[in-house]
Every structure is written in C-alpha cells, then in structure tokens.
C-alpha positions, 0 to 999 in steps of 0.5 A, a space after each residue: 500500500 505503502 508502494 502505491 502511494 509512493 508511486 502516485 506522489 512521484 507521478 503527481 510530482 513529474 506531472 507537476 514539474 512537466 504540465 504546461 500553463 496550457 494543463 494549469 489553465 484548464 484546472 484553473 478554468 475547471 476550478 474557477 467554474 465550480 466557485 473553488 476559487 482558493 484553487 483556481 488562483 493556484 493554478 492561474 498563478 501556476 499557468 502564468 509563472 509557467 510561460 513567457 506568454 503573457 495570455 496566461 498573465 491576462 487571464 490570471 488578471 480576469 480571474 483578479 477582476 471577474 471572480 475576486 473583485 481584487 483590482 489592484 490584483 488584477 491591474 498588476 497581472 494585466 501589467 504583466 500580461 501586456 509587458 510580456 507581449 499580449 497586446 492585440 486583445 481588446 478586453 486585455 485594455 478594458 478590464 485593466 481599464 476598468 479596473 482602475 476605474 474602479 480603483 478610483 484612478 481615472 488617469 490610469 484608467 483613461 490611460 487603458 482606454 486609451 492605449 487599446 484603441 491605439 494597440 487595437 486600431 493599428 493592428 486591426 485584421 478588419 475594417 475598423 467599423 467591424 473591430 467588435 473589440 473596438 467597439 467594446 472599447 469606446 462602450 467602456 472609455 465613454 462609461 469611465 468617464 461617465 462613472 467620473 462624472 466628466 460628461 462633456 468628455 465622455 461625450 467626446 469618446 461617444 462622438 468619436 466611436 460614433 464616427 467610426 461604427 455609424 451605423 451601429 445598433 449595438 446595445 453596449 456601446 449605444 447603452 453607454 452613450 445614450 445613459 451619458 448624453 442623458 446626464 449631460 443633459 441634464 448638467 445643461 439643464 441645471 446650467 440654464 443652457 437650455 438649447 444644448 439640453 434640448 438638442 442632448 436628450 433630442 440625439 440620445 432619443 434619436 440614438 436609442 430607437 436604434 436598438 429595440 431594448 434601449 427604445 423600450 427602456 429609455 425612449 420615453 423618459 427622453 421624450 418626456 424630458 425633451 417636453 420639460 426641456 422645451 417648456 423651460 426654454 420656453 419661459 425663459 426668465 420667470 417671476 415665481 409666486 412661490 419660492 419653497 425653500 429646502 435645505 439638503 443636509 449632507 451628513 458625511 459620517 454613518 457611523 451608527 448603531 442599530 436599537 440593540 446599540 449593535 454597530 451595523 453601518 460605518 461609511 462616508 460620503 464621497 466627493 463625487 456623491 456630493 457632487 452628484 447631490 447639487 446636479 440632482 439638486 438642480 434637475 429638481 429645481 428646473 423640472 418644478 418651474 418647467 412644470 409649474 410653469 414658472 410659478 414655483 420654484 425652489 431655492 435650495 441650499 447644500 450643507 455639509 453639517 458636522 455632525 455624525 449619523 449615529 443611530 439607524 432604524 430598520 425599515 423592512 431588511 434596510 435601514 433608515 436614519 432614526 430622525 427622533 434621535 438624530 434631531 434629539 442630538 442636534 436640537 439647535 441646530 435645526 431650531 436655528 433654520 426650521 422658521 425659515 426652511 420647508 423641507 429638510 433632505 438628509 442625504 447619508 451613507 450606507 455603503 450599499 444600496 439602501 431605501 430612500 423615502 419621502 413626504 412630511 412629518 412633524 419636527 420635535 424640539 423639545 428645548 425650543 419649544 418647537 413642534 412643527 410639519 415639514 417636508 422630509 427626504 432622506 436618500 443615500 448618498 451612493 443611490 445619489 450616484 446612480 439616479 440622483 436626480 430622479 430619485 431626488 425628484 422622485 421622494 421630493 414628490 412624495 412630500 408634494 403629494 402631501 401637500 397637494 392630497 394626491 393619493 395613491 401613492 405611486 400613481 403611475 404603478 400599473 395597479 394604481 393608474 385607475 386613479 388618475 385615468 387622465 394621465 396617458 404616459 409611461 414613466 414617474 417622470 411623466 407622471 410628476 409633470 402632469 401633476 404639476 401641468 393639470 392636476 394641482 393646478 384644477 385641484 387648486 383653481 377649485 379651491 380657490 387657491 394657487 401655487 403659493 400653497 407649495 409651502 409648509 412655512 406659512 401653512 405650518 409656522 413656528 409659533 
C-alpha cells in the first residue's frame, strides 16, 4: 500500500514539474467554474509563472477582476500580461481599464482606454467599423468617464466611436452613450443652457430607437424630458409666486448603531456623491418651474453639517436614519433654520444600496419649544450616484403629494393608474409633470387657491 502511494506522489510530482500553463489553465478554468476559487488562483498563478506568454498573465488578471473583485490584483497581472507581449486583445485594455476605474484612478484608467484603441486600431485584421473589440472599447472609455462624472468628455469618446461604427445598433456601446448624453443633459439643464439640453436628450432619443431594448427602456423618459426641456426654454426668465425653500443636509459620517446599540453601518460620503447631490439638486429645481410653469420654484441650499449619523432604524431588511434621535442630538441646530426652511433632505451613507423615502412629518424640539410639519427626504448618498436626480425628484414628490392630497401613492404603478385615468404616459417622470401641468393646478383653481400653497412655512409656522 505503502508502494502505491509512493508511486502516485512521484507521478503527481513529474506531472507537476512537466504540465504546461496550457494543463494549469484548464484546472484553473475547471476550478474557477465550480466557485473553488482558493484553487483556481493556484493554478492561474501556476499557468502564468509557467510561460513567457503573457495570455496566461491576462487571464490570471480576469480571474483578479471577474471572480475576486481584487483590482489592484488584477491591474498588476494585466501589467504583466501586456509587458510580456499580449497586446492585440481588446478586453486585455478594458478590464485593466476598468479596473482602475474602479480603483478610483481615472488617469490610469483613461490611460487603458486609451492605449487599446491605439494597440487595437493599428493592428486591426478588419475594417475598423467591424473591430467588435473596438467597439467594446469606446462602450467602456465613454462609461469611465461617465462613472467620473466628466460628461462633456465622455461625450467626446461617444462622438468619436460614433464616427467610426455609424451605423451601429449595438446595445453596449449605444447603452453607454445614450445613459451619458442623458446626464449631460441634464448638467445643461441645471446650467440654464437650455438649447444644448434640448438638442442632448433630442440625439440620445434619436440614438436609442436604434436598438429595440434601449427604445423600450429609455425612449420615453427622453421624450418626456425633451417636453420639460422645451417648456423651460420656453419661459425663459420667470417671476415665481412661490419660492419653497429646502435645505439638503449632507451628513458625511454613518457611523451608527442599530436599537440593540449593535454597530451595523460605518461609511462616508464621497466627493463625487456630493457632487452628484447639487446636479440632482438642480434637475429638481428646473423640472418644478418647467412644470409649474414658472410659478414655483425652489431655492435650495447644500450643507455639509458636522455632525455624525449615529443611530439607524430598520425599515423592512434596510435601514433608515432614526430622525427622533438624530434631531434629539442636534436640537439647535435645526431650531436655528426650521422658521425659515420647508423641507429638510438628509442625504447619508450606507455603503450599499439602501431605501430612500419621502413626504412630511412633524419636527420635535423639545428645548425650543418647537413642534412643527415639514417636508422630509432622506436618500443615500451612493443611490445619489446612480439616479440622483430622479430619485431626488422622485421622494421630493412624495412630500408634494402631501401637500397637494394626491393619493395613491405611486400613481403611475400599473395597479394604481385607475386613479388618475387622465394621465396617458409611461414613466414617474411623466407622471410628476402632469401633476404639476393639470392636476394641482384644477385641484387648486377649485379651491380657490394657487401655487403659493407649495409651502409648509406659512401653512405650518413656528409659533
């Protein structure tokens, strides 16, 4: 018995000395396949110290970028893989790419795009127009700069990959640009440059009609922007009849406990999420005086305060801030501006994905003397980063609805549209629009009454 695994120990030994990286890379792959990731790094690691060709380095990278998520693991083995010559891939320069763009490192990561649409249009075997690889390429250069918020930039990438392949109907690239022409869009919005709104959110309708899932997801909230575009453009300088106040509190700090005093968030708002706050900020602003015609509109302040968020509540398997205990805490602060201001937005971190809300409630201070309605939001700051405007817009309605006695909530959900049968259109956005264009507007004609009711200052006043 002894003998037998005597024998077996030297053939796996030989085997080991003798197998090529192409053996090592096929365990890996084996491997990696099943989840066992402790062994397939052993062999990607194996493959790639086993051979000059830097394919196996690349691959070792993927396995960094795809299956562990480490970046920095994966940016130093696509370093490797490239030095030892594999250059002519084009995912070999996206996933590095992106890998640093992940990492936060927009040079480096510009840097990636860049280098492969050079590597790759130079040594291209087809017509550049059919260079998937290519393609590819511009999708993920236009996304990155995206992701770091330089529209205008991106926009350029977009041009540029549109100039080549421009009859494209394919779905990444398209998907890439389209979502950047959207934000861009939407900065000339917030800036008052209304004509270059228009004419953004007009090509990224036209560029999304060429492929029938884009169309389906987005052509209806472009057109739908196109209409509040147009109508502000219209207006042009406005004398509003109400001017609603709100102060957007970011709180930098999550470093909070749950009921139990049990430590469950410890995060930080980022620079590019605070910036993402005042462009939502801004979309909010244009898109009430777009839809009340210039009646209303809101004069808004962001304050990055100096205190820490230091208690949650659960709210189904998410967390909420505890408001009670947080204005508890910080008494006078919020009694120094409640007089003066309609509604308070709380825009937190939680890391990860998490619930936002919106509407009113009523406001205790205790050693003021002071308990009052307001509007309230709060949102957290990663979700800013995804869809801050509409999502800012969209809590922000809650608090409208309040306001204006709009129920259901979530009219525009399938199962709520019985409610409101003369609003014909297709999205939240669409929905919030009309609100502001028919609905409030007869809502308080038969009243009475006009737009100076979107308050809560004069209608709840401190005493």
């Amino acid at each position: 018995m002894k003998k037998k695994i005597f024998v077996v120990l030297i053939f796996l030994l030989n085997w080991a000395i003798f197998a090529d990286s192409k053996e090592f890379l096929s365990l890996a792959d084996g491997y990696n396949k099943s989840k066992d990731f402790e062994n397939a790094l052993k062999y990607y690691l194996l493959a790639a110290d086993s051979s000059d060709d830097g394919f196996y380095s690349a691959r070792l990278g993927q396995f960094y970028y795809f299956s562990l998520k480490d970046y920095q693991k994966a940016v130093e083995a696509f370093a490797v893989g490239y030095e030892k010559g594999f250059r002519r891939r084009g995912w070999l320069y996206v996933q590095c790419g992106n890998s640093y763009k992940f990492l936060g490192n927009r040079d480096k990561a510009l840097y990636w795009f860049e280098l492969g649409i050079a590597n790759i249009s130079e040594t291209s075997r087809t017509e550049l127009s059919q260079n998937r690889e290519l393609l590819s390429l511009y999708a993920n250069y236009c996304g990155a700069l995206t992701y770091f918020r330089d529209f205008l930039a991106a926009d350029e990438v977009g041009k540029a990959g549109l100039a080549i392949f421009s009859e494209t109907d394919d779905y990444g690239f398209l998907n890439s640009y389209v979502r950047n022409l959207h934000w861009l869009s939407m900065e000339f919005f917030t800036g008052e440059k209304w004509g270059l709104a228009v004419e953004t959110i007009k090509m990224a309708m036209e560029l999304s009609v060429r492929n029938p899932d884009l169309k389906k997801r987005f052509y209806s909230e472009y057109e739908l922007l196109s209409r509040v575009y147009i109508n502000r453009a219209r207006l042009g300088e406005i004398t509003p009849i109400q001017r609603y106040r709100m102060d957007i509190l970011i709180i930098s700090e999550t470093d909070a406990v749950d009921e139990a005093g049990k430590k469950v968030i410890s995060s930080k708002v980022l620079d590019v999420e605070k910036e993402m706050t005042a462009l939502s900020a801004g979309f909010v602003k244009r898109f009430i005086e777009s839809g009340t015609n210039g009646q209303v509109t809101i004069d808004y302040k962001i304050e990055e305060v100096d205190f820490v968020l230091k208690k949650v509540a659960p709210s189904g398997k998410y967390w909420i801030p505890d408001l009670d205990f947080l204005l508890a805490e910080n008494q006078a602060f919020f009694a120094s501006s409640i007089a003066s201001v309609d509604s308070y937005v709380l825009i937190w971190s939680a890391k990860e994905f998490n619930q936002a809300n919106g509407g009113q409630r009523r406001f205790i201070l205790p050693e003021s003397g002071i308990s009052v309605i307001r509007g309230y939001a709060h949102v957290t700051s990663e979700r800013m980063n995804i869809n801050g405007p509409d999502l800012l817009l969209h809590e922000f309605f809650h608090t409208v609805e309040k306001i204006f006695s709009i129920s259901p909530l979530h009219g525009y959900y399938e199962e709520n549209r019985s409610a409101f049968p003369d609003w014909k259109g297709l999205n939240g956005n669409d929905y919030y629009f009309w609100h502001f264009q028919e609905s409030i507007p007869a809502y308080l004609k038969k009243k009475g009454r006009d737009y100076r009711d979107f308050n809560f200052i004069s209608r709840y006043p401190v005493n």
